[in-house]
LUMZAVO-813763 format. One record per residue (C-alpha): residue number from 0; residue in three letters; x, y, z. Coordinates in steps of 0.001 Angstrom, whole numbers, plus 500000, padded with zeros to 6 digits. Example, Ala and Ser with C-alpha at 12.3 -4.5 7.8 and 13.67 -1.06 7.14 Angstrom:
<pos->0	code->ALA	c1->512300	c2->495500	c3->507800>
<pos->1	code->SER	c1->513670	c2->498940	c3->507140>
This chain:
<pos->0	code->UNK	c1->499547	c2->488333	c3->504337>
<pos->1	code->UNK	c1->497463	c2->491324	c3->503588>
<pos->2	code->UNK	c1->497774	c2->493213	c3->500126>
<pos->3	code->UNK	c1->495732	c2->496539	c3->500705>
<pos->4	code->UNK	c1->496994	c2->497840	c3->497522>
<pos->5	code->UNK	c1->496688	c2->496294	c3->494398>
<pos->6	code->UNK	c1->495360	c2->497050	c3->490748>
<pos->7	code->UNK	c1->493712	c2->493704	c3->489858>
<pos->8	code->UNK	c1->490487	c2->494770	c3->488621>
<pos->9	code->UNK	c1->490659	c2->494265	c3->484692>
<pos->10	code->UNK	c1->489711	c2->497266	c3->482126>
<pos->11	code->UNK	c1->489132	c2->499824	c3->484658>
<pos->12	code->UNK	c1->492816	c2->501155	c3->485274>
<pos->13	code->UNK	c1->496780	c2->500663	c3->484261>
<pos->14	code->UNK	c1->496847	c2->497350	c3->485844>
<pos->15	code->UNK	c1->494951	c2->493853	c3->484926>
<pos->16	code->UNK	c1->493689	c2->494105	c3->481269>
<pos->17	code->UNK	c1->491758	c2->491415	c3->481173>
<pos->18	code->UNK	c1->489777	c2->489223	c3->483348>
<pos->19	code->UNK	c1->491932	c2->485788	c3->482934>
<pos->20	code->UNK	c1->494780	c2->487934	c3->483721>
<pos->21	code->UNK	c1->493302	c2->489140	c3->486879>
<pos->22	code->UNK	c1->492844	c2->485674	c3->487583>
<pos->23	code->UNK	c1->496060	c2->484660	c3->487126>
<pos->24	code->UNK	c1->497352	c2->487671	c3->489015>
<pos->25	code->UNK	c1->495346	c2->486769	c3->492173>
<pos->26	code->UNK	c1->496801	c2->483142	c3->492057>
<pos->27	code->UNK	c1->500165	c2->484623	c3->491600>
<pos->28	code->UNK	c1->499384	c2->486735	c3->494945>
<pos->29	code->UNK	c1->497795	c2->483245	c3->496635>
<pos->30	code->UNK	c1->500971	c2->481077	c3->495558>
<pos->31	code->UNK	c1->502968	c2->484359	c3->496985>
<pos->32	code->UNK	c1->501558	c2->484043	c3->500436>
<pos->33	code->UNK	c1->498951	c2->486719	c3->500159>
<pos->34	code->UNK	c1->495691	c2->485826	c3->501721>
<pos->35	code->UNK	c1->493900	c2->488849	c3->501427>
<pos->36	code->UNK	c1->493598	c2->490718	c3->498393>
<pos->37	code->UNK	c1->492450	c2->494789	c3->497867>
<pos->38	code->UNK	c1->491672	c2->496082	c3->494932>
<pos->39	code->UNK	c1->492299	c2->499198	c3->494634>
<pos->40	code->UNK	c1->492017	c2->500836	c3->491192>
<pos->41	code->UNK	c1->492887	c2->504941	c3->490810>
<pos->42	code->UNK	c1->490382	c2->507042	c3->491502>
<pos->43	code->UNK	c1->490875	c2->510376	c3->489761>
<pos->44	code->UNK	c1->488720	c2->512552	c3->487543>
<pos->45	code->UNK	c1->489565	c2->512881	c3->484485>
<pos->46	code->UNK	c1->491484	c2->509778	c3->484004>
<pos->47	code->UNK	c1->490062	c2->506651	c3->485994>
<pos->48	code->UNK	c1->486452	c2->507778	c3->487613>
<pos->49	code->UNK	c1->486280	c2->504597	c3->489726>
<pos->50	code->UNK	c1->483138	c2->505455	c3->492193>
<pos->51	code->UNK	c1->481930	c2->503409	c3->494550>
<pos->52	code->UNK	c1->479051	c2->502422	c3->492370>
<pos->53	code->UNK	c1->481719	c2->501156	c3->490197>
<pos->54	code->UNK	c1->484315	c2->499467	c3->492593>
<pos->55	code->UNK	c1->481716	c2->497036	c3->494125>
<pos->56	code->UNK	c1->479936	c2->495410	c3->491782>
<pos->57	code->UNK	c1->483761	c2->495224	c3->489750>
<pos->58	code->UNK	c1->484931	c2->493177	c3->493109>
<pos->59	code->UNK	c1->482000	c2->491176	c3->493275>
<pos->60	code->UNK	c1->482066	c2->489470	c3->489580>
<pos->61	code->UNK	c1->485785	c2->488906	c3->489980>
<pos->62	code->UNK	c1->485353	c2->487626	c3->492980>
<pos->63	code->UNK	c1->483178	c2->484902	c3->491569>
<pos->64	code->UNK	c1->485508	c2->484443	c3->488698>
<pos->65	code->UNK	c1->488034	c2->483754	c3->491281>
<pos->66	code->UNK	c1->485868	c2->481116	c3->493141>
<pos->67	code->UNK	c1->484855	c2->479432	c3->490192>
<pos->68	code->UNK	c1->488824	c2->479316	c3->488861>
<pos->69	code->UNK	c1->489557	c2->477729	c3->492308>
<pos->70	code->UNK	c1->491431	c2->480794	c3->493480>
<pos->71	code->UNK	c1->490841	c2->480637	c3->497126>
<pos->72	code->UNK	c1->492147	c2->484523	c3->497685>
<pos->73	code->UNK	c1->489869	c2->486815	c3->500236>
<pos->74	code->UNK	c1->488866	c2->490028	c3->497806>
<pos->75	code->UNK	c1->488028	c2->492986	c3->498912>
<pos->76	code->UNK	c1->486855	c2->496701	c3->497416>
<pos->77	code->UNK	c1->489033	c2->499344	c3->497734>
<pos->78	code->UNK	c1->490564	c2->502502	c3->495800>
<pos->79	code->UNK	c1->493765	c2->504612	c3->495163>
<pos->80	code->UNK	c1->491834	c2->507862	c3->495907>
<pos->81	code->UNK	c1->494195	c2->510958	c3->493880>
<pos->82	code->UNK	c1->494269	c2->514129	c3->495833>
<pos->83	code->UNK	c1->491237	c2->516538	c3->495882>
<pos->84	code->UNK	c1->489555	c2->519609	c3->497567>
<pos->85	code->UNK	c1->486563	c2->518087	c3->498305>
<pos->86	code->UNK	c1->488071	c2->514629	c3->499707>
<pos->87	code->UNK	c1->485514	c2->514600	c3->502775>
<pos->88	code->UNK	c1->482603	c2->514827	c3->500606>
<pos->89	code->UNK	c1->483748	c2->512369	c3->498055>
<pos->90	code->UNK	c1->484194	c2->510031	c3->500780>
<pos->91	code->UNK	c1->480710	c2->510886	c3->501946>
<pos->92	code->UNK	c1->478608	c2->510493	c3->498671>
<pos->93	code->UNK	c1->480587	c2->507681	c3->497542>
<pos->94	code->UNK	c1->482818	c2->509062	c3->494625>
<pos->95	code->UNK	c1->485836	c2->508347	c3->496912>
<pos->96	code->UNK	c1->486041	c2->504828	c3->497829>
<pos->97	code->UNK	c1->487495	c2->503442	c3->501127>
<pos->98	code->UNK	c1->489391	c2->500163	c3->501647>
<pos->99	code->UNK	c1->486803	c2->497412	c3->502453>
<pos->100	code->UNK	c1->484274	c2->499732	c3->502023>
<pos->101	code->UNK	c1->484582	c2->500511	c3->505669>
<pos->102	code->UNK	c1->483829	c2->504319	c3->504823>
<pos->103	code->UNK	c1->486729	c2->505224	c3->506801>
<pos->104	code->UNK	c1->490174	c2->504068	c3->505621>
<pos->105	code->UNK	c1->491223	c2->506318	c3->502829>
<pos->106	code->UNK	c1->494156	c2->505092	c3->500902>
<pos->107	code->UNK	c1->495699	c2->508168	c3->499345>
<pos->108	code->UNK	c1->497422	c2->509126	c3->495867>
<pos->109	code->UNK	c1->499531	c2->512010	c3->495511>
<pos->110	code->UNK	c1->501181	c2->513228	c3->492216>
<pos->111	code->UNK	c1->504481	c2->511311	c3->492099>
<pos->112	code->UNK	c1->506025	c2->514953	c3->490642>
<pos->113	code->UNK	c1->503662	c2->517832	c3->491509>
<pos->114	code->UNK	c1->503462	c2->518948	c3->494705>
<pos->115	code->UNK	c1->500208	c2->518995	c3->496405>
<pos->116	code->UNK	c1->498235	c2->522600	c3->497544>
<pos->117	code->UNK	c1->497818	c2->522855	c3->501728>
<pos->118	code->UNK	c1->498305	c2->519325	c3->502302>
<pos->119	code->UNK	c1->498567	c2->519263	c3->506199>
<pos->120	code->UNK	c1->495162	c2->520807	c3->506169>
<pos->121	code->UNK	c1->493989	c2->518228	c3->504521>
<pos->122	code->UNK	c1->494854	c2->515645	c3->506369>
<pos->123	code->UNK	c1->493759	c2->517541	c3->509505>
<pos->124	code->UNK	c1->490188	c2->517995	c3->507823>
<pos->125	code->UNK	c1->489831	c2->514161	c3->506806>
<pos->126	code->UNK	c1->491269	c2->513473	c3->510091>
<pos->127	code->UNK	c1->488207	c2->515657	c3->511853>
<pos->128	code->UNK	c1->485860	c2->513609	c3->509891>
<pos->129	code->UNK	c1->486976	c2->510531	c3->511131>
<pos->130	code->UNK	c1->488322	c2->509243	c3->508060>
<pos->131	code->UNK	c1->491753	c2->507933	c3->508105>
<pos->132	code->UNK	c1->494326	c2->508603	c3->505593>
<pos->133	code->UNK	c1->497293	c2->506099	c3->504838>
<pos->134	code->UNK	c1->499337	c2->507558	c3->501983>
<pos->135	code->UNK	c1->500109	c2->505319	c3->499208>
<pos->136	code->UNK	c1->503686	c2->504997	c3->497887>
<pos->137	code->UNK	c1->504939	c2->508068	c3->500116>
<pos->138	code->UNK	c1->508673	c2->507102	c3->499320>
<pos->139	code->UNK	c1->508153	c2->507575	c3->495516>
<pos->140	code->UNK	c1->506783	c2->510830	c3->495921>
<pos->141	code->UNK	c1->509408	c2->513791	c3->495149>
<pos->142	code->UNK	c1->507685	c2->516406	c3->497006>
<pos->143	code->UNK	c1->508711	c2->514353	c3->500023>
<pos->144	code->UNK	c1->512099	c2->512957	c3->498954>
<pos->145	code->UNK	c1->512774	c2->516538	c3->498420>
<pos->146	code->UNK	c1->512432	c2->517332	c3->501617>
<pos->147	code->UNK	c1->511004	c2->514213	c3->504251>
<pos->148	code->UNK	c1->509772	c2->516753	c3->507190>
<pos->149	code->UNK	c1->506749	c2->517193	c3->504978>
<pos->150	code->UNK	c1->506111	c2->513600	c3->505109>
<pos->151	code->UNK	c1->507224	c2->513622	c3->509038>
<pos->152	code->UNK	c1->504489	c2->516684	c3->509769>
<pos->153	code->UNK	c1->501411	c2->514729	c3->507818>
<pos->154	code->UNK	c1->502588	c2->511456	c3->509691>
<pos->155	code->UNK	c1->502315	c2->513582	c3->513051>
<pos->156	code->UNK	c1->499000	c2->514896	c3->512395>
<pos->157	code->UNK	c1->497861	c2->511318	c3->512376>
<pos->158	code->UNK	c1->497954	c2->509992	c3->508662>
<pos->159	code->UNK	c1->499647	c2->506703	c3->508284>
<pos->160	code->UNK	c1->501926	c2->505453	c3->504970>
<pos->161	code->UNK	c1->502040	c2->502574	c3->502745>
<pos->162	code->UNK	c1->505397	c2->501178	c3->501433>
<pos->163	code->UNK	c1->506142	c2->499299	c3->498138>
<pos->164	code->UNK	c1->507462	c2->496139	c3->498736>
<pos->165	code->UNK	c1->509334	c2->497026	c3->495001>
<pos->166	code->UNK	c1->510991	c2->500595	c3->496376>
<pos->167	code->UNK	c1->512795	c2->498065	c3->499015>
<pos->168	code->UNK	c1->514134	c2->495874	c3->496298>
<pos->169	code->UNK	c1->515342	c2->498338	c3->493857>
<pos->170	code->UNK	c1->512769	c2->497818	c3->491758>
<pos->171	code->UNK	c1->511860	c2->501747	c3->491558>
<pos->172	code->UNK	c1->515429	c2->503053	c3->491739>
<pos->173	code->UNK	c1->517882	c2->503825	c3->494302>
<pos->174	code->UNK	c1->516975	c2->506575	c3->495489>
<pos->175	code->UNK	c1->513401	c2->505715	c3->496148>
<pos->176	code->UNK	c1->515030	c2->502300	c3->497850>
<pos->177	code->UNK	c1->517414	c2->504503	c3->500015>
<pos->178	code->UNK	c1->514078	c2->507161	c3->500722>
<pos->179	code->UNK	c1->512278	c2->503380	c3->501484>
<pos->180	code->UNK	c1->514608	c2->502658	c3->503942>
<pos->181	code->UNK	c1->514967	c2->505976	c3->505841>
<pos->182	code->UNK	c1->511154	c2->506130	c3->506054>
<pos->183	code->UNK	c1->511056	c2->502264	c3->507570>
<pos->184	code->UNK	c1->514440	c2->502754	c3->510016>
<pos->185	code->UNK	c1->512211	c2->506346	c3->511225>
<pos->186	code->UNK	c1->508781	c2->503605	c3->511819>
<pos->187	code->UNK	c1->507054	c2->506311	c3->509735>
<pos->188	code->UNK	c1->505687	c2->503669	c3->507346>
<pos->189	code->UNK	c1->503223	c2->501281	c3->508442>
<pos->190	code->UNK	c1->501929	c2->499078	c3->505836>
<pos->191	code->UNK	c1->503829	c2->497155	c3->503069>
<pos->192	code->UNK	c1->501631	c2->496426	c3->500005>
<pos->193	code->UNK	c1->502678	c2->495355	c3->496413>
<pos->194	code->UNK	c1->501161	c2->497838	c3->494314>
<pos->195	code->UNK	c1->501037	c2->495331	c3->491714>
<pos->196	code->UNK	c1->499520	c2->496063	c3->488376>
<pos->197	code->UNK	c1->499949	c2->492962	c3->486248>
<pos->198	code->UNK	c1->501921	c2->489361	c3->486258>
<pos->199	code->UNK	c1->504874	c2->490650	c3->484518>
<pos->200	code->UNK	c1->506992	c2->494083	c3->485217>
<pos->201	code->UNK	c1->505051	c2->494983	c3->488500>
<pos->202	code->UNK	c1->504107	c2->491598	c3->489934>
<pos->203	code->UNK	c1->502137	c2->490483	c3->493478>
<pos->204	code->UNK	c1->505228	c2->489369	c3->495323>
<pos->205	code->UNK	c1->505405	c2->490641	c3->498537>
<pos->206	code->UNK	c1->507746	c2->488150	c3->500308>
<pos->207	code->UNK	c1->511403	c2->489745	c3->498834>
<pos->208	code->UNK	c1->510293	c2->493234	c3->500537>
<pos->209	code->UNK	c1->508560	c2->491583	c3->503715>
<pos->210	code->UNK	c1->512274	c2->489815	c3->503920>
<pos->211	code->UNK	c1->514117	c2->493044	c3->503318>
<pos->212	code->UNK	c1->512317	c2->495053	c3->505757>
<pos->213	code->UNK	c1->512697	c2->492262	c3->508662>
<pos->214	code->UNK	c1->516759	c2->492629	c3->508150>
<pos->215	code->UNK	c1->516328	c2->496218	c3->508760>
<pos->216	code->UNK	c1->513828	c2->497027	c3->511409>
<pos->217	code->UNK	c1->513169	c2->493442	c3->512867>
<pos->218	code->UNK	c1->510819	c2->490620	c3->511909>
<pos->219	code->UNK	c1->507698	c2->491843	c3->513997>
<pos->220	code->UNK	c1->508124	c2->494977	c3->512291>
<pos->221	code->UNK	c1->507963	c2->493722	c3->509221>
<pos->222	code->UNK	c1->505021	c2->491076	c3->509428>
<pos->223	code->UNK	c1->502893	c2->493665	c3->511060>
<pos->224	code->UNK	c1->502972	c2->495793	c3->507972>
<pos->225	code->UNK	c1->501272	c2->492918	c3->506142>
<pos->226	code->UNK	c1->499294	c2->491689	c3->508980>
<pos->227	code->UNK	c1->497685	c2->493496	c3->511997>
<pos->228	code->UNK	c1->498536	c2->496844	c3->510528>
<pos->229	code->UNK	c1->496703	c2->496157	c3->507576>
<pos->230	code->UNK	c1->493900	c2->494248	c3->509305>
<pos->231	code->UNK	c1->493406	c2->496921	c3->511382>
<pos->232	code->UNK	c1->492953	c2->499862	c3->508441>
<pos->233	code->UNK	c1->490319	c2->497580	c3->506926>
<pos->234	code->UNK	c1->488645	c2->497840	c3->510066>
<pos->235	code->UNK	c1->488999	c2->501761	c3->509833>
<pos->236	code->UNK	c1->491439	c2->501218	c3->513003>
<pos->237	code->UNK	c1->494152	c2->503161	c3->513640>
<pos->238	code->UNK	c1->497489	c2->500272	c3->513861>
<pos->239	code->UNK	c1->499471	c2->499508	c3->517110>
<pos->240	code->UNK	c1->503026	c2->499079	c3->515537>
<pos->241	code->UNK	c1->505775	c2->496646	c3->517600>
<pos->242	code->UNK	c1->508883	c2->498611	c3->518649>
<pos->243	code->UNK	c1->511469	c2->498899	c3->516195>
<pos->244	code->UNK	c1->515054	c2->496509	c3->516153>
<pos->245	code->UNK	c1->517833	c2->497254	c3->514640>
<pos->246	code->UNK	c1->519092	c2->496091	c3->511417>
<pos->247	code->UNK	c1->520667	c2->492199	c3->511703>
<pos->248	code->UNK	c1->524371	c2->491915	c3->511358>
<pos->249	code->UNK	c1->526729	c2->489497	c3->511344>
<pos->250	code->UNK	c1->528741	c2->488112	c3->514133>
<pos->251	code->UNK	c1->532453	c2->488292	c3->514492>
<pos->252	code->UNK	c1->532647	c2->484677	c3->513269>
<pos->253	code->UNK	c1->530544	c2->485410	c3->510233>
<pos->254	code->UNK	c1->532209	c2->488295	c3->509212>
<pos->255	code->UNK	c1->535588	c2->486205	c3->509824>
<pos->256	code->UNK	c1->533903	c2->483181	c3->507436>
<pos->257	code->UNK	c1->531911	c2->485265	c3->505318>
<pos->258	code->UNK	c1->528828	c2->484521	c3->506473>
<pos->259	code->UNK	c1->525349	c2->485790	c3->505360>
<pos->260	code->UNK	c1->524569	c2->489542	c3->506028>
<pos->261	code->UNK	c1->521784	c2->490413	c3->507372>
<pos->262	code->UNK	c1->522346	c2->494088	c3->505939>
């Protein structure tokens, strides 16, 4: 699997504190089926000024921690960019990082409880420079739960989303697991990442939403959120999602016998 959205760089966020714990993070994420692993620290002035000057050099020594600890994970630079004005020329003179530094792929923070100034427009703007945006955490973000056709008209002017695998589990709440699964059923969520920020409370498991997601939209679905979809955005590629399935039920006889749901 493909992780494009972790905080696993240690000292320079909310996530990994220190650099054994990073360590022990990305063999949690190895042991966890991950294969590729993004770090993606915030990026927002004020509170985390993580440039690209900053980002790569960050992935590179942990990188070599993680080789010499035997941690046989893929790392790669990356950044939860918060919303700005000037987003095309922060992407442009490196303040605003992009996933695999591919200068392209633009993973994208919104407030979780302020709602954002002219957003459509810029999307559209990003999307005229040829950057791509894929929203991070769009189901835990109340100025779409409050009303999802905001999140439908950024999603049709070409931006793409990224789902916690936690908001399918409950970990976040019901009502961002019920927003989770309306935004999966609707195939306007594309990539499932952990959003993992240390070994404990929010973990680099992937496999219990990856699992949740196949019983409701199919097991393509699901492993192309942590597979091509993501492989793709690293590439600065737009993904080519599988069709949707339905949600797995039971048959007749394991309903009658109390089978397994797939619910």
């Amino acid at each position: 699997m493909i992780d494009l959205h972790s905080h696993v760089l240690p000292g320079v966020d909310d996530g990994a504190d220190t650099t054994e714990e990073a360590i022990e993070f990305a063999r949690m994420a190895l042991d966890g089926g991950t294969r590729t692993l993004v770090a993606t620290p915030h990026c927002k002035e004020g509170f985390y000024v993580n440039t690209r000057d900053d980002v790569l050099p960050a992935v590179r020594e942990l990188a070599g921690r993680l080789e010499d600890a035997g941690v046989g994970i893929e790392l790669l630079p990356g950044a939860e960019v918060h919303l700005a004005p000037d987003l095309v020329d922060r992407v442009a003179d490196g303040r605003a990082p992009t996933l695999a530094d591919n200068g392209k792929t633009l993973l994208l923070e919104l407030s979780l409880s302020q709602p954002p100034i002219e957003l459509p427009d810029l999307v559209f703007q990003l999307k005229l420079a040829g950057i791509v945006v894929l929203f991070a955490h769009p189901e835990r973000i109340r100025y779409f739960q409050e009303d999802p056709t905001r999140y439908d008209a950024v999603i049709r002017l070409g931006a793409f989303g990224q789902l916690t695998a936690g908001s399918l589990t409950g970990r976040f709440g019901e009502r961002t697991q019920r927003f989770s699964e309306r935004l999966l059923r609707e195939g306007s969520v594309h990539v499932l990442a952990s959003d993992a920020h240390n070994t404990r409370g929010r973990p680099p498991t992937m496999a219990p939403g990856v699992e949740r997601a196949a019983k409701l939209v199919g097991e393509r679905f699901a492993q192309a959120m942590v597979t091509s979809a993501p492989a793709a955005l690293l590439e600065g590629r737009s993904p080519e999602m599988p069709a949707l399935e339905g949600p797995k039920r039971r048959s007749f006889f394991g309903r009658w016998f109390g089978g397994v749901s797939g619910r």
